[in-house]
N, C-alpha and C positions, 0 to 999 in steps of 0.2 A: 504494500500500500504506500508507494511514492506519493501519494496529496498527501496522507497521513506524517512521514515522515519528516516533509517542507514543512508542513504546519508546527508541531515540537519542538523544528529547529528554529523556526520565526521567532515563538517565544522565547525560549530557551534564550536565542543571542540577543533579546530585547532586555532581558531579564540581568544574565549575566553581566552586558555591556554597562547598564546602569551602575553596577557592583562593583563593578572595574574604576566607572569613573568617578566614582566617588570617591576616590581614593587622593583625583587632586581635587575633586572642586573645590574652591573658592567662596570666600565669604562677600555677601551686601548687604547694606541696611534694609530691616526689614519695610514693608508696604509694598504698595505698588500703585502706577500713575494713575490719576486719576482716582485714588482712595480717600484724599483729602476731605475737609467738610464742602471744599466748595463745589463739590463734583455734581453735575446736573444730572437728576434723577429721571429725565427726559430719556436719557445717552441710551440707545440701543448700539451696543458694540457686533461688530462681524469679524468672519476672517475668511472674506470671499477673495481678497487678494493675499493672502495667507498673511496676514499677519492681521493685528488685531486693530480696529477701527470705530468709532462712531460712524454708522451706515449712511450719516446725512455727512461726510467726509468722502466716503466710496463715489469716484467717477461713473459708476455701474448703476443701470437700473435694475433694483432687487425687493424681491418681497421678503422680510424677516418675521418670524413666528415664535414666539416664546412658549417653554412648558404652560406656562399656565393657559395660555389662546389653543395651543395644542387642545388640552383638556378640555377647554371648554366647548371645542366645535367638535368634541369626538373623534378625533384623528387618532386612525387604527393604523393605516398601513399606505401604499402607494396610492391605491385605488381613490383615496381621499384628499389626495394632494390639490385638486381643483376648487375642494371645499378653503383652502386656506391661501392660496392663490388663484382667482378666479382665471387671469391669463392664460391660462394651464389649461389644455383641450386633451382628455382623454379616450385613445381610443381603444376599447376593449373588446376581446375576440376571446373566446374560447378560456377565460382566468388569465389571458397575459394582456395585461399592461403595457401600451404605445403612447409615449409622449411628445406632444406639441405643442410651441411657444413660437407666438408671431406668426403663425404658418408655416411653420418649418419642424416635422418629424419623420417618424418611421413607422410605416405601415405593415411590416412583417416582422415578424422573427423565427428567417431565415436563418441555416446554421450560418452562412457568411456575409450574413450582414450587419451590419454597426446602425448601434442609436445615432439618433441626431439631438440630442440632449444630452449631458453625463450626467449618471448619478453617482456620486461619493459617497460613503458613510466614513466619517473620521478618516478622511482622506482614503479610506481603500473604493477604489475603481471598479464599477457595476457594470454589464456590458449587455447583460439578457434578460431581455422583459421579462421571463417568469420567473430569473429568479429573482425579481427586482419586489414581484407583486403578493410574496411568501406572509413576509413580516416585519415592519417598525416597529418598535416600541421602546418605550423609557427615553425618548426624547429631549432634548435641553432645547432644544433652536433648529429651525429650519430655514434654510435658505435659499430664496430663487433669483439666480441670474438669470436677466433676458439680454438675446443677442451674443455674436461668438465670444467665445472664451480661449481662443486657440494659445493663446501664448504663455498662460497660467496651467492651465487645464486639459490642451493638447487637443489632439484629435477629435473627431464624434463630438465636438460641442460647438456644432454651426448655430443652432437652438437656442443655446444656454448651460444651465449647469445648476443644479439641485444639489446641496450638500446637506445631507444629514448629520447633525452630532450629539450625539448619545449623552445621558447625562454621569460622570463622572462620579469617582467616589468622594465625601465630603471628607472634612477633617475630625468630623466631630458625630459622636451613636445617633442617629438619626433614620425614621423610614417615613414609607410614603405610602400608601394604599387608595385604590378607588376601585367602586364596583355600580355597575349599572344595568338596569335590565328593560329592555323597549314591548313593543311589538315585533311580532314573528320571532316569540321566544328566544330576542335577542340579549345575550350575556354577555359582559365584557369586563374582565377582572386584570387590574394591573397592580405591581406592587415594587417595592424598592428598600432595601436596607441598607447604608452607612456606617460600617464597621472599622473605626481608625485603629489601625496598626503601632500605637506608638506613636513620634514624632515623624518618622518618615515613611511610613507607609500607611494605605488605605484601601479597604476593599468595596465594592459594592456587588449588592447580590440581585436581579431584578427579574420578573417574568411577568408573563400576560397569559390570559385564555379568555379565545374569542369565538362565540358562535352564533349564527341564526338560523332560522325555519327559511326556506327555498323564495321568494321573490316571487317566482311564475310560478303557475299551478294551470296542469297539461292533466286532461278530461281522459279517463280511461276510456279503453279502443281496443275489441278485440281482434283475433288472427284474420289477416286475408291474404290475398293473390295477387299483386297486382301488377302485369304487365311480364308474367312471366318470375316476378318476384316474390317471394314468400317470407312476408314480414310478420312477426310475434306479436301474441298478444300483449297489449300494457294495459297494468293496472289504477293506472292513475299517479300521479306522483308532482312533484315540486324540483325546479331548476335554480340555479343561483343561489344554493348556501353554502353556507360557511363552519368548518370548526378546525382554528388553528392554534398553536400553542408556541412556547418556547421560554427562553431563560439565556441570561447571559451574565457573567462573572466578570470583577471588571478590577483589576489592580493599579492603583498611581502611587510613583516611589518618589519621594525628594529627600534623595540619602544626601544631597549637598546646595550650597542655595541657588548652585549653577544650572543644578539638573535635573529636571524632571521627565519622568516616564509613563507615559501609561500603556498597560496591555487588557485586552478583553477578548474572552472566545464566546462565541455562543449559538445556538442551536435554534430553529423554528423549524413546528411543519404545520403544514394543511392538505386538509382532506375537503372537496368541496365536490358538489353535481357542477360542471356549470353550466352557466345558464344555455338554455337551448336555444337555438335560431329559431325564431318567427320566418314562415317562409310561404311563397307566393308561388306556384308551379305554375308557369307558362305552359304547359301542356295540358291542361283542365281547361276545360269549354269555360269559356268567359273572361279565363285570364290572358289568351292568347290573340293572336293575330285571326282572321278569319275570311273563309273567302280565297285563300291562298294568294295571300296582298296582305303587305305590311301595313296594318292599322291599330285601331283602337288602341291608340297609344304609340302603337310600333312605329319604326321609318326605319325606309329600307337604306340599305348601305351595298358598299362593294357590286354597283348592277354590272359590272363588266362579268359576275362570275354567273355560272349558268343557274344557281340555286337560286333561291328568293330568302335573300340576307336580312333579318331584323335587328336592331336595335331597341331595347325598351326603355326610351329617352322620356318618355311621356306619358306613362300610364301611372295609374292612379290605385296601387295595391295597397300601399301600405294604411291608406286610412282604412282599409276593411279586417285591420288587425285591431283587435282588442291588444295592450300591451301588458297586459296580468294576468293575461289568460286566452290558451292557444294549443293546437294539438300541437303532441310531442313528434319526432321525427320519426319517419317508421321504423326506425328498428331501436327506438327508446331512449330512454338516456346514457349519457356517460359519465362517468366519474373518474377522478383526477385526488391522485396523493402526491404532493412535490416537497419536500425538506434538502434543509440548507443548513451547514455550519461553517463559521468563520472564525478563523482567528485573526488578530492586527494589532497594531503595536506604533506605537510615536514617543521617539525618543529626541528630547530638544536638550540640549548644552549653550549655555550663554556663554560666548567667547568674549570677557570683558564685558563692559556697557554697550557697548553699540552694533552685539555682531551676535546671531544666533543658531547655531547647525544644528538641522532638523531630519530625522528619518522618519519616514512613514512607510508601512510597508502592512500585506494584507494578503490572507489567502482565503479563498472558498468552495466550497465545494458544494455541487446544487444535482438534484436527483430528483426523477419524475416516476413515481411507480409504474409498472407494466400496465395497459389497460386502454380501455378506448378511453382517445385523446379527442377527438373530434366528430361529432356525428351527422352529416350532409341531411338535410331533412328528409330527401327521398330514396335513396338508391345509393348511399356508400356511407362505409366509416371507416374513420380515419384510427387504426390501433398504432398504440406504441409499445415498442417491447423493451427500447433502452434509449434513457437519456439521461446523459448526464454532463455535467459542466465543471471543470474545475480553473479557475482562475486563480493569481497571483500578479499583484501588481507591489512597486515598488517606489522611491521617490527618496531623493539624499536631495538636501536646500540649507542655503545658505544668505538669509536673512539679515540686511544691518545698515547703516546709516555708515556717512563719512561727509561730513558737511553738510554742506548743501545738500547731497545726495542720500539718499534710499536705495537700494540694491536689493536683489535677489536674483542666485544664480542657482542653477540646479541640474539635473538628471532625474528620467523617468524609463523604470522599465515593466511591462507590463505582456503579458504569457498568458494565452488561452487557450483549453481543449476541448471542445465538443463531439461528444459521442452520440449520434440518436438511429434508432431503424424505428423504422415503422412500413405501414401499409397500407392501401384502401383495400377494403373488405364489401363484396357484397354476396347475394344469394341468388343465383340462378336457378329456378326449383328447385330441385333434391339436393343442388352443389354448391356448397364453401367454396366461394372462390379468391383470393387475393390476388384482386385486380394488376397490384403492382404492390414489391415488395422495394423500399430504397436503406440504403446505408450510407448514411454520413458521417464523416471522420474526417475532424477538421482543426487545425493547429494554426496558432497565428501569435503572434509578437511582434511589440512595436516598440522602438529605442526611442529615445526623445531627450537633444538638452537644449535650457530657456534659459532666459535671461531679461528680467526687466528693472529699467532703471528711471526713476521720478528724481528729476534738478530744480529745484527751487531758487529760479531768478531773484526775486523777492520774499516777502514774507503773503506777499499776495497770488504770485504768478511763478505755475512749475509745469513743467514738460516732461511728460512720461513718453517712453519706446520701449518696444518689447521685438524678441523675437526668438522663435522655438521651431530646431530644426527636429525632424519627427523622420522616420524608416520605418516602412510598414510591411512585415512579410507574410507569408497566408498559404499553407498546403492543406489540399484535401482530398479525400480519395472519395468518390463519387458513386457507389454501386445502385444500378437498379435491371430490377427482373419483371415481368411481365409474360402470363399466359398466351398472350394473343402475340405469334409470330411464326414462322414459315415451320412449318410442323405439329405433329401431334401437341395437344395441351399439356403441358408439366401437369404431374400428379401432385406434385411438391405444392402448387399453388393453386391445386383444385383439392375438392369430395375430401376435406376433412379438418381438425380443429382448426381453427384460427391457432398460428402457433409462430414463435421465432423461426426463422430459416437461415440453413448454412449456406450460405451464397454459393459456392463453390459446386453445390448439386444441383443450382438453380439450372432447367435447359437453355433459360435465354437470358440468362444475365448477361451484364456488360459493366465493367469498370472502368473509369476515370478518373485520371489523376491530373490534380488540376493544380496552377500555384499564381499566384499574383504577388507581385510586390509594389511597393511607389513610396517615396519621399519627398516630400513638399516644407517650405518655410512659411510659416505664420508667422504675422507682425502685428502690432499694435503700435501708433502714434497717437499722442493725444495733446489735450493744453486746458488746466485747471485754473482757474480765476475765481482768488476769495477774496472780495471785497473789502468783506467783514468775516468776525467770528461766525456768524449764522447763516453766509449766504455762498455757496458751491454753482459755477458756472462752467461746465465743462464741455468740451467739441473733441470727437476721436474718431479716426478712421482705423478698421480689425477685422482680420480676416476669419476664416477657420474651413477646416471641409473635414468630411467624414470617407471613411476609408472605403477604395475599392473592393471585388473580392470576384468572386465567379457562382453559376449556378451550374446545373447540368447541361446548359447548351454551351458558355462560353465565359468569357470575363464579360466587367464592367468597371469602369473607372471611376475615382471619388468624384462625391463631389462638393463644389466652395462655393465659400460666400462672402462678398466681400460689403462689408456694413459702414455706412457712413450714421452717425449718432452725435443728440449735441443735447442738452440737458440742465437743466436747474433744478439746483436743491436748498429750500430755502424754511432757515425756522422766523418765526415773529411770535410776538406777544411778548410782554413785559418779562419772562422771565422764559423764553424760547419754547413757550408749551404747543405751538400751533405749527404745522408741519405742511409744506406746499410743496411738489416735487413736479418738474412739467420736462416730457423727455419727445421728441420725435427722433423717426431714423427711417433710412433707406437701405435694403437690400439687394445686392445684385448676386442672384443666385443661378449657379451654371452646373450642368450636367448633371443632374437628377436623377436620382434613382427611383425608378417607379417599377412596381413587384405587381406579377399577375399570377394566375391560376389559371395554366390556357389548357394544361391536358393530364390527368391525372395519371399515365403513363411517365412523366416526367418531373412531376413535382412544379412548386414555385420558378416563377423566371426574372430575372431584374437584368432591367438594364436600362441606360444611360438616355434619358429622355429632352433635353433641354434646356432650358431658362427658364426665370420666374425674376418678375420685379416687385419687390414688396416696402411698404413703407405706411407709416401709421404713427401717431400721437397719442401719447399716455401722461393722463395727469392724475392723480391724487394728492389728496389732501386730509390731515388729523387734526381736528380742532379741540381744546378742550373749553367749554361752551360756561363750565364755572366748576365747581372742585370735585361736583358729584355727576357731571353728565359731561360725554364726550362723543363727537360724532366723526366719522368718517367716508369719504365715498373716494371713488373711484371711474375716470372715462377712460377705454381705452378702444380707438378705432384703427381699422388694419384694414387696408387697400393691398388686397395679394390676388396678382394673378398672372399663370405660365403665357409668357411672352413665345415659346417655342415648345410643344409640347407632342411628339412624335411617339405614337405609342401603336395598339391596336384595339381594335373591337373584340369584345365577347359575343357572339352572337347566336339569335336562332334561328334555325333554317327552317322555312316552312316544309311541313312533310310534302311531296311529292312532288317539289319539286328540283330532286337531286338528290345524291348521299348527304348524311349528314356532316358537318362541319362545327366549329366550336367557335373558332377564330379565322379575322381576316389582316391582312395586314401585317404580313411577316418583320417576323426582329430584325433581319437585314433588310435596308432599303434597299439596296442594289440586287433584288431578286427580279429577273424580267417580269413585267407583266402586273406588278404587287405598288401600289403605291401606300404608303404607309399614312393614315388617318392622322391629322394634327389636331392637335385640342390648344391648340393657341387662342387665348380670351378666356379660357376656363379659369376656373379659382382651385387655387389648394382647399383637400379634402381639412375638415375639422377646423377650418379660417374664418369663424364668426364677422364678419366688418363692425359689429357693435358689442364691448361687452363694459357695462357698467354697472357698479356696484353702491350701496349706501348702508351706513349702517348707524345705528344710535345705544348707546349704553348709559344707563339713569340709576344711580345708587341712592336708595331711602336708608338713614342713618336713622335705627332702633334704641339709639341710646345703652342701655347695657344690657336690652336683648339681642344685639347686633346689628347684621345690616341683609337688607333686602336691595339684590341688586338685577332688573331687567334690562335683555341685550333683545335687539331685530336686525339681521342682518338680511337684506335682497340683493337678488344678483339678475341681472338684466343681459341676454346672449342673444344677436341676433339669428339672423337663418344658417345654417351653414349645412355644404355637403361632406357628405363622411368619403368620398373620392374624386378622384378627378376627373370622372367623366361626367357628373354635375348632371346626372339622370333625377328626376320629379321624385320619384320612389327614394334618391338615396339624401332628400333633403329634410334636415331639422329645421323644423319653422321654428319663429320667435319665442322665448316661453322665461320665466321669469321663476327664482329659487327662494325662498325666505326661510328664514329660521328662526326661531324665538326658542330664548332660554331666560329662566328665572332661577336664580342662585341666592340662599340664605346661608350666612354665617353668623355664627355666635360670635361677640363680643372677644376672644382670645382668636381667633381667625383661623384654629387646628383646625376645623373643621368643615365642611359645606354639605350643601342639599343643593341639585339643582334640579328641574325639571324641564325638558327637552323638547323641541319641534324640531327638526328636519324635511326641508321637501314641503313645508306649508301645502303648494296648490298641487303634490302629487303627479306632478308632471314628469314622465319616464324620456328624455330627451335620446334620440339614437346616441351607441357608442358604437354602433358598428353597421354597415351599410352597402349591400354590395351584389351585381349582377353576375352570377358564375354558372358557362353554358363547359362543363365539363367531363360529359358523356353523350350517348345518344339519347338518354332518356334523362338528364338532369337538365334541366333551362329553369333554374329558377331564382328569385332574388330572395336573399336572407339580411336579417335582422336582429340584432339584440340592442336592449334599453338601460336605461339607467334606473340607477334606486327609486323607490317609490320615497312613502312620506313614510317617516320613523319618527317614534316619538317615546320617553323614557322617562327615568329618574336615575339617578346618579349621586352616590356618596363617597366624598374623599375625605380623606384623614392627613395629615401633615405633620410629624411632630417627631 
């Protein structure tokens, strides 16, 4: 067990190193800046540019979130990240988790493809949606950067950049507990202990256990026949729950006053159905074309080819879904087990006053139980026999001041392996068949050293540059088999269990070895101007791209973004408690990666589609309105849409008029005959043009029965499509989120009571949206929604 062994040693030298250096550190007086009395109790500090900052200081536009807003908006895990940053567009498939910020994410998780967002937890480097969507918890602060982060943060962060950081062990016996219980048998238990070691060491000990009752509820349906296919009876049942768990141990050492360490490992799993596709069959009388002529919604495409080619640009299915209740897919639901354990470790040494060497380092290990991973509503599923992921990422910096000047210089190294097979599975009367059996086995590593540096002309005006040279290498071996080819049927992938298979007996397999590499420089220039103590005016030009990789037909090349951004951040009121921050930016973003599902013989396909111009205005603002009531809102509007956009059609063929077909518009445009379909003027999928938020909080002071404090917070999203073919069916109209919470505490503040709204108007917005013709008898468009309304009580203890 190599992950095992890397892991042991991670610690191990985080551990020992500390031990070691303790031996010269170095004495300073105690405190630390900004401890003073006159410290403004205002100060939200970050360390989005890794070192530590008042956030109205940070050149960046960023959302910051404290334990206790954590708490109080119920933030479990990723899935919830939109609740605390509204900018944040979620798009969810099957329990994995895809993030989008400004219009710019990632629509699969392909084994080789890269986020276009990064997630950090304490600097360890996250790369794949599901294992991303497992488990948070015991939070301190959440942070989101919008727009690239390439020279800090590297690769994969054209987006932005989400860093999670865990709350730490105190210095002094202390715990923390909260329990809450909603609708749909919702439970949510977290807890936290504070064990000080002595003078120089500290443990903390934390876990969570989270579940609820299913979301959708899918109407039992017994056994039929249908089209040759012999789908089981269901009994009835519920999609979309949850029950996950975990823990995690957390050590921080300061054997000297130079150095501190902390190391943490910890474990999550989950077991969830998830949720099923809502789904619309283009081949049922009424959903389709009729007449053998693209209508009722359809338009035809590709007329050079002899079939009669549809597109379902216009039809009108989705309002005939109830979103709480819907049949289940014929062959039932699926279920999903994924657990993850990490260990990581951050070891910092102050070299003197003004210089600071930093290690961060991190390994994980993430695993999908065997089982159907995916179920097609009509005529396939998708089994997994093996996934798993093991990452390790790394990071040496060196942090510190010399004048005028601010520095940081570094190295980043970061190592991934994915292992997954799976299959589509269907039933041809009497026969088990696997459609098609693939194996992926895929290794990748990326070198990377930065360097950024902030000059201080004045005490008013400084100039930051950055720039991060990055190597990206990427092998993977490709296998897929398939019944259907020049000879008898393999037995191996007919008439009998759904089961792993040894490639090597398969009669029509085929492998491919596949390898990408590419190296690019990311820069940052920029120019800060402070007035005053309280006012930040800053302008900067920053690149970033996310890495190339290959699928089963060929490569694809990253792709970049180059972002112009210019910004104010500005406090006022008598004693700087009112907060104005007003940011615009432009986008020019090239060679895109757009992922389809053209032929279930082959799995996912990406490749390199174009340009996108994007550009939008974000303001907010935090008033506090007198010493017991605070309001805040939030406009942020985004003008995104692909300037060049060469992709293909999904389509269906009307019956008789030709073989059937899936797709038109081959990946090569220099195929004779093929002109490739442009969706140039379309918008990125999950790119609301409006999203605006308000919120108020009113504290009633009970004198020495305590205090009674209510919060309403609404969230305003305009229409958006969940793809980029910008089809009727794949559009979220307008719909509006509110939340209300009331929270009583006693007079000593250990304690609270809150009671919880969630989801006010019950509105289930798409998170997932999408037409896929990828059989002869599959033409249909699937759907999943988001949470309904939840509502609770909630008790925490503090002390």
């Amino acid at each position: 067990m190599a992950y095992r062994r890397t892991g042991i040693g991670l610690l191990a030298g985080v551990c020992s190193l500390a031990v070691a250096a303790s031996a010269f550190a170095q004495t300073q007086p105690q405190g630390a800046a900004g401890s003073g009395n006159d410290a403004n109790e205002n100060e939200i500090v970050v360390t989005a540019q890794n070192r530590s900052q008042n956030v109205q200081d940070v050149p960046i536009a960023i959302d910051v979130v404290n334990a206790e807003a954590l708490k109080k908006t119920g933030f479990g895990g990723l899935n919830d990240i939109d609740k605390i940053a509204p900018v944040v567009q979620l798009n969810q498939d099957q329990g994995t988790v895809k993030i989008s910020v400004r219009g710019v994410g990632t629509a699969t998780n392909d084994e080789s493809q890269d986020t276009s967002v990064v997630v950090n937890i304490d600097g360890e480097y996250m790369n794949r949606p599901d294992a991303m969507s497992v488990a948070l918890f015991d939070m301190e602060r959440v942070e989101v950067l919008r727009g690239p982060q390439g020279t800090l943060y590297g690769r994969n962060s054209t987006g932005g950049a989400i860093n999670f950081i865990t709350r730490k062990a105190g210095n002094t016996l202390g715990a923390n507990a909260s329990a809450s219980y909603g609708n749909y048998n919702a439970v949510r238990l977290d807890g936290g202990v504070d064990l000080p070691l002595g003078d120089v060491a500290a443990v903390r000990v934390a876990g969570f256990y989270d579940s609820h009752d299913g979301y959708v509820s899918h109407p039992a349906r017994p056994a039929f026949n249908g089209g040759g296919f012999n789908y089981p009876a269901f009994a009835g049942g519920k999609s979309d729950d949850n029950k996950s768990y975990g823990g995690r141990i957390s050590l921080k050492l300061t054997p000297g006053e130079r150095l501190t360490a902390n190391v943490s490992a910890e474990f999550a799993r989950r077991d969830f159905t998830p949720q099923a596709f809502a789904a619309a069959d283009l081949n049922v009388a009424g959903n389709g074309p009729t007449g053998g002529a693209c209508n009722n919604g359809f338009t035809r495409v590709a007329p050079a080819y002899p079939q009669v080619l549809c597109v379902p640009n216009n039809t009108n299915l989705l309002s005939k879904i109830d979103r709480s209740t819907y049949l289940p897919p014929n062959f039932g639901l699926g279920k999903l087990g994924q657990e993850t354990w990490a260990i990581r470790g951050r070891l910092a040494y102050e070299l003197g006053d003004s210089a600071t060497l930093t290690y961060t380092g991190g390994y994980r290990n993430f695993k999908g139980d065997p089982g159907t991973f995916l179920t097609l509503p009509y005529t396939y599923r998708s089994f997994s026999w093996n996934r798993e992921t093991n990452t390790q990422s790394h990071e040496l910096r060196l942090n510190g001041t010399a004048g005028a000047l601010t520095y940081q210089f570094g190295g980043f190294y970061f190592q991934e392996s994915v292992n997954n097979e799976s299959a589509f599975v269907t039933t041809f009367g009497p026969n088990v068949v696997q459609l098609s059996y693939f194996g992926r086995y895929v290794n990748s590593n990326s070198k990377s050293l930065f360097g950024q540096v902030e000059y201080a002309f004045t005490d008013k005006l400084t100039a930051v540059g950055g720039l991060r040279y990055t190597k990206n290498e990427r092998t993977g071996i490709y296998r897929n088999a398939s019944p259907f080819g020049a000879g008898p049927p393999d037995p191996l992938l007919f008439n009998g269990p759904i089961q792993r298979q040894n490639f090597s007996a398969l009669r029509f397999g085929s492998t491919l070895n596949l390898d990408s590499s590419e190296d690019r420089v990311t820069w940052l220039a920029g120019l800060n101007y402070k007035p005053d103590a309280d006012t930040l005016i800053y302008g900067k030009v920053s690149t970033g791209f996310k890495g190339g990789g290959f699928d089963s037909v060929g490569d694809y090349k990253p792709e970049t973004n180059t972002a112009y951004e210019a910004g104010l951040k500005k406090n006022f009121g008598e004693y700087g408690q009112h907060v104005f921050n007003l940011t615009g930016f432009y986008y020019d973003y090239k060679d895109l990666q757009v992922s389809v599902l053209l032929d279930t013989r082959l799995g996912g396909q990406t490749f390199n589609a174009g340009k996108a111009k994007i550009w939008g205005i974000e303001a907010t603002t935090d008033l506090k309105l007198d010493d017991n009531t605070g309001f805040h809102a939030s406009v942020n509007y985004l003008n995104a849409q692909y300037k060049d956009l060469k992709a293909q059609f999904n389509v269906y063929a009307v019956p008789g008029t030709g073989p059937d077909i899936n797709g038109v518009g081959d990946l090569d445009p220099n195929t004779a005959g093929v002109q490739q379909p442009n969706f140039a003027g379309n918008r990125p999928g999950f790119s609301p043009e409006w999203i605006i938020t308000a919120g108020l909080d009113h504290t009633i002071d009970l004198g020495a029965a305590g205090s009674l404090t209510g919060r309403v917070n609404t969230t305003f999203k305009s229409s958006y499509f969940t793809d980029f073919y910008n089809y009727r069916d794949g559009q979220q109209k307008a719909f509006t989120n509110t939340e209300l919470n009331l929270e009583y505490r006693p007079e000593n503040k250990r304690f609270s009571i809150q009671g919880f709204v969630k989801n006010l108007e019950n509105n289930r917005p798409l998170t997932y949206g999408s037409f896929i013709s990828a059989g002869p008898v599959d033409d249909v468009f699937n759907w999943q929604f988001g949470t309904p309304r939840t509502y609770g009580v909630r008790l925490s203890a503090d002390f």
